[in-house]
C-alpha positions as a Markdown table, in Angstrom:
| # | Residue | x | y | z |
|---|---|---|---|---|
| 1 | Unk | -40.8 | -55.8 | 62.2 |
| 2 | Unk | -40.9 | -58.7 | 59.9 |
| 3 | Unk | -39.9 | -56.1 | 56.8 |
| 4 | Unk | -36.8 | -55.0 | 58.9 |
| 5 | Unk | -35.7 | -58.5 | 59.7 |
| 6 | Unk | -36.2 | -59.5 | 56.3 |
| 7 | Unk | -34.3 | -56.6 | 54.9 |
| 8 | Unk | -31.6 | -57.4 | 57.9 |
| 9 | Unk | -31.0 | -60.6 | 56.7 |
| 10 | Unk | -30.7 | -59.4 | 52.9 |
| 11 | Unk | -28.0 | -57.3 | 54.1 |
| 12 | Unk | -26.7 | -60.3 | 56.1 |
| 13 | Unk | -26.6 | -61.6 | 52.9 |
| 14 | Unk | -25.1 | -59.2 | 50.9 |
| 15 | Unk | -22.3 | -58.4 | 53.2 |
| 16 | Unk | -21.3 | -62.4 | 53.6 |
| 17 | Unk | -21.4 | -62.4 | 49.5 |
| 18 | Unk | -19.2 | -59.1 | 49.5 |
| 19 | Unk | -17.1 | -60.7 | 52.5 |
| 20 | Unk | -16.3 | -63.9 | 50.4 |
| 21 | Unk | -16.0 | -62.2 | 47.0 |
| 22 | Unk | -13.3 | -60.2 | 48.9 |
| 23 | Unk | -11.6 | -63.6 | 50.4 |
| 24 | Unk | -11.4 | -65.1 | 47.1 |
| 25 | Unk | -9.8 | -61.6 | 45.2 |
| 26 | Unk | -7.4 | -61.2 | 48.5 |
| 27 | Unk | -6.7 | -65.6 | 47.7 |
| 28 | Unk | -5.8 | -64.7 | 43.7 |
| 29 | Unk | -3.8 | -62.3 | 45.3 |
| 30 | Unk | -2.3 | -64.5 | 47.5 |
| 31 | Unk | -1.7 | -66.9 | 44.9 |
| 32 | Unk | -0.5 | -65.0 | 42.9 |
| 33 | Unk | 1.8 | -63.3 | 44.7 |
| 34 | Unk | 3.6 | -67.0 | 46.2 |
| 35 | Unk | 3.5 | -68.1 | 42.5 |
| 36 | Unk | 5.6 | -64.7 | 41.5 |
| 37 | Unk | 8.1 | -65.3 | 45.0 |
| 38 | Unk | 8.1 | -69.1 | 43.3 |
| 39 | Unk | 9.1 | -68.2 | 40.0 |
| 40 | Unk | 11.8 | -65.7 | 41.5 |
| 41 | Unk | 13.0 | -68.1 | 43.5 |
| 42 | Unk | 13.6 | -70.9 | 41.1 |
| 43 | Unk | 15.2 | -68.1 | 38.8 |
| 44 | Unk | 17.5 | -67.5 | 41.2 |
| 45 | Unk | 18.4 | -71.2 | 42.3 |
| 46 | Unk | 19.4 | -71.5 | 38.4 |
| 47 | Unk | 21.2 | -68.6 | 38.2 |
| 48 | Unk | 23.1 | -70.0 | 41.0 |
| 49 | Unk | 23.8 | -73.3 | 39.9 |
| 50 | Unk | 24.8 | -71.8 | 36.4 |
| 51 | Unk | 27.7 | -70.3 | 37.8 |
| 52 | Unk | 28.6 | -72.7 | 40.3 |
| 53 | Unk | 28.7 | -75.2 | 37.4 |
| 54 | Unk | 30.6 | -72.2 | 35.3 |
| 55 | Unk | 33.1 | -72.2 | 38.1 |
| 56 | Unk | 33.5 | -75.7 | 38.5 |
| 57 | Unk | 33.9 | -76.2 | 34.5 |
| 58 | Unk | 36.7 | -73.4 | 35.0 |
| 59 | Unk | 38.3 | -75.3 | 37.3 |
| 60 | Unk | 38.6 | -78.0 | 35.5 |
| 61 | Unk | 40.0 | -77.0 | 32.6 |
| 62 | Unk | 42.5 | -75.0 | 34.4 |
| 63 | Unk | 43.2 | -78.2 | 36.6 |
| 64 | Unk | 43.3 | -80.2 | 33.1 |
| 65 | Unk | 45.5 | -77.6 | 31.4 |
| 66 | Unk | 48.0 | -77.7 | 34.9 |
| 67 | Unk | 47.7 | -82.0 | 33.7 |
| 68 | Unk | 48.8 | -81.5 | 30.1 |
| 69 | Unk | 51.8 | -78.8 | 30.8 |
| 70 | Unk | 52.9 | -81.4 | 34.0 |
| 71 | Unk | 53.0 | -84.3 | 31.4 |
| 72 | Unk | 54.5 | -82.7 | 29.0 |
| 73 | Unk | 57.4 | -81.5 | 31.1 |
| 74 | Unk | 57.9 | -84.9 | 32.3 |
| 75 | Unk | 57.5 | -86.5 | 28.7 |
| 76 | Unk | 60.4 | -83.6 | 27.6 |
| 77 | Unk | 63.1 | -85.0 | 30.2 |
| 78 | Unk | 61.9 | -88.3 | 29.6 |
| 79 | Unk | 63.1 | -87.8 | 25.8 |
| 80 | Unk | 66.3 | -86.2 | 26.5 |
| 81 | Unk | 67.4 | -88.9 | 29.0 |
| 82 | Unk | 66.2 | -91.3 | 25.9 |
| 83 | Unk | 68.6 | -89.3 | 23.7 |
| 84 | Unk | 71.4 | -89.7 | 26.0 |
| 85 | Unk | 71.2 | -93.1 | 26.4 |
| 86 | Unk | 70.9 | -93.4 | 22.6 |
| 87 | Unk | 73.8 | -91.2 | 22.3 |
| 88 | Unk | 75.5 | -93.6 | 24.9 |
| 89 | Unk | 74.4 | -96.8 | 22.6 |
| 90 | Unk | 75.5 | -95.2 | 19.3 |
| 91 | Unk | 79.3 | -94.9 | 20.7 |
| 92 | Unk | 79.1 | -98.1 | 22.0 |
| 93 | Unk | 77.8 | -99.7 | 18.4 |
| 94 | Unk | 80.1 | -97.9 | 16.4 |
| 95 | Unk | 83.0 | -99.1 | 18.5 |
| 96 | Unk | 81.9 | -102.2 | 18.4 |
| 97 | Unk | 81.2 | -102.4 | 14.6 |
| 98 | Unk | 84.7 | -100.4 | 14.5 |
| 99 | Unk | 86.6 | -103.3 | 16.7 |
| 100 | Unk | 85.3 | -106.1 | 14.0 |
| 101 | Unk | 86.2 | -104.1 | 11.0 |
| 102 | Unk | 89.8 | -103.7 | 12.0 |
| 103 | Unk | 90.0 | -107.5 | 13.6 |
């Protein structure tokens, strides 16, 4: 009797050492596998905010292009109204200079 409860607690023994080797493979798994769904995840997150900041840069240039074309329309009819008015000034001046000549 003492042979069989020695020999039942050697397999005791060797079951609770198979039963924890097992718990620490199914833990590398585990890790493993959260450290994979990790990696994907932060893959993705910067795929994300790539082309979100893509986008965004997009925008802007299209926003700063709509800026330059806005200014330069208003810097056109600002020049053309300065032409006029130079126009304007050069008939005045040459009347003027024209009035003193013939005085």
């Amino acid at each position: 009797m003492a042979k069989e409860t020695v020999e039942a607690v050697r397999q005791a023994e060797l079951k609770a050492l198979e039963m924890e080797k097992e718990a620490l493979q199914k833990k590398d798994a585990i890790i493993l596998e959260a450290e994979k769904k990790a990696k994907d995840l932060i893959a993705s997150i910067t795929k994300q905010a790539a082309s979100k900041a893509q986008k965004d840069l997009e925008k802007a240039n299209s926003r700063a292009e709509e800026i330059i074309s806005e200014a330069k329309t208003r810097s056109d009819k600002e020049i053309l109204i300065i032409r006029e008015l130079a126009k304007g000034k050069e008939a005045a001046a040459v009347e003027l200079v024209l009035s003193e000549v013939i005085k």
